[in-house]
Backbone as JSON, one array per atom type, in Angstrom:
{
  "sequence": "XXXXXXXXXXXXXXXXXXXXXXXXXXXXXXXXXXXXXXXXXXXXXXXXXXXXXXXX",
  "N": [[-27.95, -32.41, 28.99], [-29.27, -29.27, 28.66], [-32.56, -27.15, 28.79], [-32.26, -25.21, 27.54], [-32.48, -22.72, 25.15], [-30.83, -22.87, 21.8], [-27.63, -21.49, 21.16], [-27.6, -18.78, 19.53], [-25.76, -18.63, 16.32], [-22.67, -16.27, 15.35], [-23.41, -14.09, 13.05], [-21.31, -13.59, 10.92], [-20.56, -12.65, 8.12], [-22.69, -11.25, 7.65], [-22.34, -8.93, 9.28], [-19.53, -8.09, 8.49], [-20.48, -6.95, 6.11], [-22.58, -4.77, 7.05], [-20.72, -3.41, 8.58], [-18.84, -2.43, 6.52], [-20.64, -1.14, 4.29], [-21.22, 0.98, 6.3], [-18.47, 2.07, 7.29], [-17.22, 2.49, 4.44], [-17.72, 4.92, 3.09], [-17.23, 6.92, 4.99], [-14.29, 6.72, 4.94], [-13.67, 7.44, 1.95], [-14.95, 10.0, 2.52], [-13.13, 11.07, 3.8], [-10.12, 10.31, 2.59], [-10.82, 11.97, 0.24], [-10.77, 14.78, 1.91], [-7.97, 15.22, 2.74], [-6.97, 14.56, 0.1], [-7.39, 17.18, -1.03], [-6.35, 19.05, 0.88], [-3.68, 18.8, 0.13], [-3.62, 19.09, -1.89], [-4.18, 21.9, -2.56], [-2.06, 23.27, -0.57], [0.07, 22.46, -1.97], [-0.52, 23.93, -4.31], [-0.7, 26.76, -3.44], [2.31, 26.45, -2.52], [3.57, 26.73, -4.72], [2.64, 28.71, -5.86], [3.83, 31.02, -4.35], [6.49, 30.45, -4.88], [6.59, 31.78, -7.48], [7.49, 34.27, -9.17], [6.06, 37.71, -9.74], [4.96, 39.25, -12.63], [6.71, 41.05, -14.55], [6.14, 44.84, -14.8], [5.29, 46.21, -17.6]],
  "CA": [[-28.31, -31.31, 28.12], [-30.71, -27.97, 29.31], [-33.79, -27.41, 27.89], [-32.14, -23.83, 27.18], [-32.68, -22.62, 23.78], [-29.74, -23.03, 21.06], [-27.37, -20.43, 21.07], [-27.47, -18.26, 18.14], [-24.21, -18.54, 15.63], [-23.03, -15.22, 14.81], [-23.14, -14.01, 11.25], [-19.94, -12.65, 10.13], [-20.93, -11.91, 7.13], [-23.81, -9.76, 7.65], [-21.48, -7.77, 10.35], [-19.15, -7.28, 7.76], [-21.36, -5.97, 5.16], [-22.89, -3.26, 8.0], [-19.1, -2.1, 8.58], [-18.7, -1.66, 5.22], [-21.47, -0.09, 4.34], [-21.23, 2.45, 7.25], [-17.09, 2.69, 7.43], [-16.3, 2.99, 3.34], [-18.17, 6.37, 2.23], [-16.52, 7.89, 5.57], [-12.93, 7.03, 4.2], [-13.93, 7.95, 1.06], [-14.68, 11.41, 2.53], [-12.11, 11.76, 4.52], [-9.47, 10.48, 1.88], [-10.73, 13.49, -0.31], [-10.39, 15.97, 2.37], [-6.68, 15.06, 2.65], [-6.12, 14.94, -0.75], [-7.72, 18.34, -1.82], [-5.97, 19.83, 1.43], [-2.29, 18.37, -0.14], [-3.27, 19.64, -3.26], [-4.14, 23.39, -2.13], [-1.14, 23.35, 0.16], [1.02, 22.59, -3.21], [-0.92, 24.7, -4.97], [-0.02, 28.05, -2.48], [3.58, 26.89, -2.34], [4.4, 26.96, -6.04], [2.17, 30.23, -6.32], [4.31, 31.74, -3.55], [7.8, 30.89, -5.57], [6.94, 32.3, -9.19], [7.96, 35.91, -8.98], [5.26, 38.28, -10.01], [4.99, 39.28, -13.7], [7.46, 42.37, -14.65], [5.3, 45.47, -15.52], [6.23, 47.05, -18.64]],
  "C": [[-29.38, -30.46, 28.8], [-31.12, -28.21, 28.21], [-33.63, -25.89, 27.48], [-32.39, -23.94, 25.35], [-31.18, -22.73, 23.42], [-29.13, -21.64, 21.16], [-27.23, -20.26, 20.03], [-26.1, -18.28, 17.59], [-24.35, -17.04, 15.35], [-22.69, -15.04, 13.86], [-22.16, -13.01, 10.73], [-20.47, -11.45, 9.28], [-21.98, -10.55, 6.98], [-23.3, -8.72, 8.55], [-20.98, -7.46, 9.67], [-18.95, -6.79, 6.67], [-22.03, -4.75, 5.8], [-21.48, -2.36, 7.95], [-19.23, -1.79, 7.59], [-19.56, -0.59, 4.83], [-21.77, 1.3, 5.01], [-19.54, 2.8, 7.22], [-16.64, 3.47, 5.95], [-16.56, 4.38, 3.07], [-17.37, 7.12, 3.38], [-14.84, 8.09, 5.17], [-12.86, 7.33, 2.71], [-13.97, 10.01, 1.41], [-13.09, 12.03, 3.22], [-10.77, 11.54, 3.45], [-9.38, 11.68, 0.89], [-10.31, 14.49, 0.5], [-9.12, 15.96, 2.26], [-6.19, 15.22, 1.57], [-6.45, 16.29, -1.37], [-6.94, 19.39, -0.51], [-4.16, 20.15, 0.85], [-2.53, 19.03, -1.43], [-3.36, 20.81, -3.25], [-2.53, 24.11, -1.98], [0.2, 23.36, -1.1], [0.78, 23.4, -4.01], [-0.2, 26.51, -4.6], [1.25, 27.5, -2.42], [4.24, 27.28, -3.78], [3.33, 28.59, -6.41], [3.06, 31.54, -5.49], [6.59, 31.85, -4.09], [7.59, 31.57, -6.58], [6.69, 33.55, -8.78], [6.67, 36.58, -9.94], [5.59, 38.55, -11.9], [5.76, 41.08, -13.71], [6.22, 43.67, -15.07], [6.12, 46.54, -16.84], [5.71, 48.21, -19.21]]
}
């Protein structure tokens, strides 16, 4: 046996509570951007079929 020190275990857990903490709020944003770009994008195509209003 050396008279080295113990090697440290590494702690999962506290690694993946950091990811989390730093990865979720970015897919959080980024899932919104996507869905408010899909919902625009549907928005301008059904505004671009309904025919204007007749003038009378």
């Amino acid at each position: 046996m050396s008279a080295d020190a113990p090697k440290e275990k590494t702690d999962w857990r506290r690694i993946g509570l950091i990811a989390a903490v730093t990865l979720v709020p970015g897919g959080f944003l980024l899932g919104a951007a996507l869905a408010m770009r899909r919902m625009q994008a549907k928005a301008e195509e059904e505004q671009a079929e309904v025919p204007p209003p007749d003038k009378v």
